[in-house]
C-alpha positions as CSV (number, residue, x, y, z in Angstrom):
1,X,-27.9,-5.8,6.2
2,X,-27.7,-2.4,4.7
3,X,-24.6,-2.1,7.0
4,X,-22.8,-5.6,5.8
5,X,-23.4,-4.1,2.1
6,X,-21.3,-0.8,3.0
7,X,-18.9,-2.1,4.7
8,X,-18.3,-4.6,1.4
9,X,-18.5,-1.8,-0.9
10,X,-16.0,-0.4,1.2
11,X,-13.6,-3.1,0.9
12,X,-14.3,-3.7,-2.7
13,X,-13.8,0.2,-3.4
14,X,-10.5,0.5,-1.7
15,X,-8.9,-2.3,-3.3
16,X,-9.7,-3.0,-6.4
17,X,-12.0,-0.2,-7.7
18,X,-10.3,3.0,-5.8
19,X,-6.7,1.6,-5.4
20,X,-4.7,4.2,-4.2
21,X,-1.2,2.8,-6.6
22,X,-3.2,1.7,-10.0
23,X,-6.1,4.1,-10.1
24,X,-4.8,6.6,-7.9
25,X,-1.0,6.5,-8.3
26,X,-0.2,7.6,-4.9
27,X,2.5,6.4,-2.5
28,X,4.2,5.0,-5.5
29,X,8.3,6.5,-3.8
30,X,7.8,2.9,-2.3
31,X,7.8,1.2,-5.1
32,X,11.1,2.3,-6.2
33,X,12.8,2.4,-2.7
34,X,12.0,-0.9,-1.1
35,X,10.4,-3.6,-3.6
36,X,13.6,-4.9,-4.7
37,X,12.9,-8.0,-2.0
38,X,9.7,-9.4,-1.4
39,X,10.2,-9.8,2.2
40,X,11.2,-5.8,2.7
41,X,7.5,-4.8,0.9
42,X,6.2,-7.3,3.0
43,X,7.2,-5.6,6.5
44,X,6.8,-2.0,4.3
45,X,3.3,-3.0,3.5
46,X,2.3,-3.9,7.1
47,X,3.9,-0.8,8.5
48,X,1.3,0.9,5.9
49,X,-1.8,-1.0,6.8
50,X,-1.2,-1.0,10.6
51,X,-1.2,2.8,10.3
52,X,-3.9,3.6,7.8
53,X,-6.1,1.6,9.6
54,X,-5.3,3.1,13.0
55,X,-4.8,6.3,11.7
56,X,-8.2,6.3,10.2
57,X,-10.0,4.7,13.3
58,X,-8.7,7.4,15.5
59,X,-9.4,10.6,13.4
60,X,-13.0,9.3,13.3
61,X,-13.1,8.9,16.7
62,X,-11.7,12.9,17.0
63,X,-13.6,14.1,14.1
64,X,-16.4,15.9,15.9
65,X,-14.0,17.1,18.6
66,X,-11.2,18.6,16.4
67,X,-11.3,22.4,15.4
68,X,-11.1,22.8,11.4
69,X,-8.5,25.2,11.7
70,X,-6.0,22.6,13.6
71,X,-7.3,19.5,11.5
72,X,-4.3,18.6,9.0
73,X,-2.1,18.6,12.0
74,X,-3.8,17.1,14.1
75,X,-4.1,14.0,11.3
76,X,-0.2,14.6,10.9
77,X,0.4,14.0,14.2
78,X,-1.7,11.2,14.4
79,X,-0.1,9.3,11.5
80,X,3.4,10.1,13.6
81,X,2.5,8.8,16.2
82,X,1.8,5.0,14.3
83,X,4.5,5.6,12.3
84,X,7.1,6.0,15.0
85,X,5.3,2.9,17.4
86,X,5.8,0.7,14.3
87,X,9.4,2.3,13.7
88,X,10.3,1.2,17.4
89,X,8.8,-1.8,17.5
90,X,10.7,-3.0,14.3
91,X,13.9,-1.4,15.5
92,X,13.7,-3.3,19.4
93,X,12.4,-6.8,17.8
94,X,13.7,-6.9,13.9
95,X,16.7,-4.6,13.8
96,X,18.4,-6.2,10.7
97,X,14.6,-5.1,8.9
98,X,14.9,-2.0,10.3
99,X,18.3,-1.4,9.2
100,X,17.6,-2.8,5.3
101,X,14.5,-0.2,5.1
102,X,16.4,2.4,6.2
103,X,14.4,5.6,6.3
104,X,11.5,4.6,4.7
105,X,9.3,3.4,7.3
106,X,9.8,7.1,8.6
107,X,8.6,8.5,4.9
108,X,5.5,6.8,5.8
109,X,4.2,10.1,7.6
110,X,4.3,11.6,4.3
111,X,2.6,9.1,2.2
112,X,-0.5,10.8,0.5
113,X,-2.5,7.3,0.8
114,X,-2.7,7.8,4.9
115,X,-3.6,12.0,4.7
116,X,-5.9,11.4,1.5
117,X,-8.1,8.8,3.5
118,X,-8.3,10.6,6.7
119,X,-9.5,13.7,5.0
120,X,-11.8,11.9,2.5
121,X,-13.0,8.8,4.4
122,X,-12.2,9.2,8.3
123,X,-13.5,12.8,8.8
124,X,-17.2,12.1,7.4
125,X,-17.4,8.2,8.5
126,X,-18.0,6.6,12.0
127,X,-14.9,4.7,13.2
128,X,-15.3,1.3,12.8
129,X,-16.1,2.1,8.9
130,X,-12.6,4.0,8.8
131,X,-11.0,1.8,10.6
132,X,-12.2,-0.5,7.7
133,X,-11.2,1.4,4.9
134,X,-7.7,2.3,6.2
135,X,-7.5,-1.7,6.6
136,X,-8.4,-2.1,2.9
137,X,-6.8,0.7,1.8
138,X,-3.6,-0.4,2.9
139,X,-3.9,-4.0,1.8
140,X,-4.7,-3.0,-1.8
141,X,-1.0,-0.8,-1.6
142,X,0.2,-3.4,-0.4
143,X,-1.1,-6.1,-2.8
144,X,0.6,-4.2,-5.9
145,X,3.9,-3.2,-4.1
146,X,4.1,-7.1,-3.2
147,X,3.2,-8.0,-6.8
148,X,6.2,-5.4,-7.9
149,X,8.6,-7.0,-5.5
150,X,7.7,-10.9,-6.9
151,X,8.8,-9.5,-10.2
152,X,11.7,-7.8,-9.7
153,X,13.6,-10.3,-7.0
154,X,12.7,-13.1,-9.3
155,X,14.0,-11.7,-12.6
156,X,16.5,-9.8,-11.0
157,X,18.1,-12.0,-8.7
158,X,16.4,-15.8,-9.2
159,X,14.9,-15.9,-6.4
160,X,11.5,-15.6,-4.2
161,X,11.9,-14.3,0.0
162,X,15.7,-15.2,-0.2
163,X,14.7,-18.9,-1.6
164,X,16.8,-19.6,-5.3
165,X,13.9,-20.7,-7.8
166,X,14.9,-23.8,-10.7
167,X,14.9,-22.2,-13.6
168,X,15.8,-18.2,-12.9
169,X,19.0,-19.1,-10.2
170,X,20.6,-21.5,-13.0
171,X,22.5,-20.7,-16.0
172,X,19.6,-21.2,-18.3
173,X,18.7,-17.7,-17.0
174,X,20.6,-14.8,-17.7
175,X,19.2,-12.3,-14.6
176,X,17.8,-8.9,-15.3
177,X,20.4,-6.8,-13.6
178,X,17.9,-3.8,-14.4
179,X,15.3,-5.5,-12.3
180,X,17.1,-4.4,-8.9
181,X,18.0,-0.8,-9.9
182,X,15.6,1.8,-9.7
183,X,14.4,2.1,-13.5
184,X,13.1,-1.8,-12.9
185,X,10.5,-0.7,-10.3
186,X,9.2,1.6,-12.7
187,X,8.7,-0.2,-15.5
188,X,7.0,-2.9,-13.6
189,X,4.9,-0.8,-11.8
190,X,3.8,0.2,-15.2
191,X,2.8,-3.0,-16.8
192,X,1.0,-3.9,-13.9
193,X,-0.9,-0.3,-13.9
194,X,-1.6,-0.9,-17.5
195,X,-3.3,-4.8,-16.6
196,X,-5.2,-3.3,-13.7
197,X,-6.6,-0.3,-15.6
198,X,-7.3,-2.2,-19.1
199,X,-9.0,-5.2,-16.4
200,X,-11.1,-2.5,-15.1
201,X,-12.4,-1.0,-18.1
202,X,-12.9,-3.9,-19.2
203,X,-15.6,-4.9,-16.4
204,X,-17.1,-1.4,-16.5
205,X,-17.9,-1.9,-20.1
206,X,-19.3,-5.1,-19.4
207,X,-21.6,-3.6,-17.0
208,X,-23.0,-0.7,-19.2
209,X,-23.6,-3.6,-21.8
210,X,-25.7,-5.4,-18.8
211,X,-27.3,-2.7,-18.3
212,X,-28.8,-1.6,-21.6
């Protein structure tokens, strides 16, 4: 039971109350480079869950056999090695995806969500826990890149995964040519920042009144 209840708070922690983009603003390079499409964060945001929650599972499952002094790149080349089976894999079975993210799914080595919770979370926790928490961790990145994307392809461009929606692909709608440049991932990566953190104070003060 007491296990169940961790591994929720887990869960709960890493996507909505610990979010690496909203509360933490980390790995946010993606949401300027790829979430002009929905379907490009989509495969972006897999290749970011698959390897947070692998990466996480095997650094726990190394932890008490890797010297301090080698540690960082030791996690660094575990994260490569993901990184460049995910790479492959989308280059041998989707190359017209691998070809519209470019270098990005390379970048992924360097994204400070995957380091920060294998330092934090993998080193001090028992595999199947990290393995966990890279799974959640990733999914809440992926959640508000997604939720970026939706905005900008359907303002921008009047559509939703290549499909033309009613109202925003007809002339009624004049399209938000911003909304596909770079400045357009930024300012809605903003407002949504600004609804997830207001949300959340929101709920935290609700709690201290519960509690008094």
């Amino acid at each position: 039971m007491m296990a169940r209840k961790k591994t929720s708070d887990v869960v709960l922690t890493a996507i909505w109350g610990d979010n690496p983009v909203f509360r933490q603003i980390l790995g946010i390079c993606s949401a300027l480079a790829v979430t002009n499409l929905v379907l490009n964060t989509m495969v972006m945001g897999a290749a970011v869950i698959f390897t947070t929650a692998l990466s996480g599972l095997t650094v726990s499952l190394l932890r008490k056999h890797t010297p301090r002094i080698i540690r960082m790149m030791v996690e660094v080349l575990i994260v490569a090695f993901y990184v460049i089976l995910f790479d492959q894999a989308l280059k041998a079975y989707w190359p017209e995806m691998s070809r519209n993210l470019g270098p990005y799914v390379g970048l992924i080595i360097t994204n400070c969500i995957i380091m920060g919770r294998a330092e934090a979370f993998a080193n001090a926790n028992p595999p199947g826990l990290s393995f966990i928490d890279g799974l959640a961790s990733g999914i809440g990145y992926s959640i508000v890149l997604v939720s970026v994307a939706i905005v900008r392809e359907l303002l921008g461009m009047g559509s939703l995964l290549g499909v033309a929606m009613p109202f925003f692909s007809s002339s009624l709608w004049d399209r938000w040519i911003i909304m596909v440049m770079p400045p357009g991932a930024f300012f809605t990566l903003a407002v949504i920042v600004w609804f997830a953190r207001t949300a959340q104070k929101d709920r935290e003060a609700e709690k201290k009144q519960g509690a008094k």
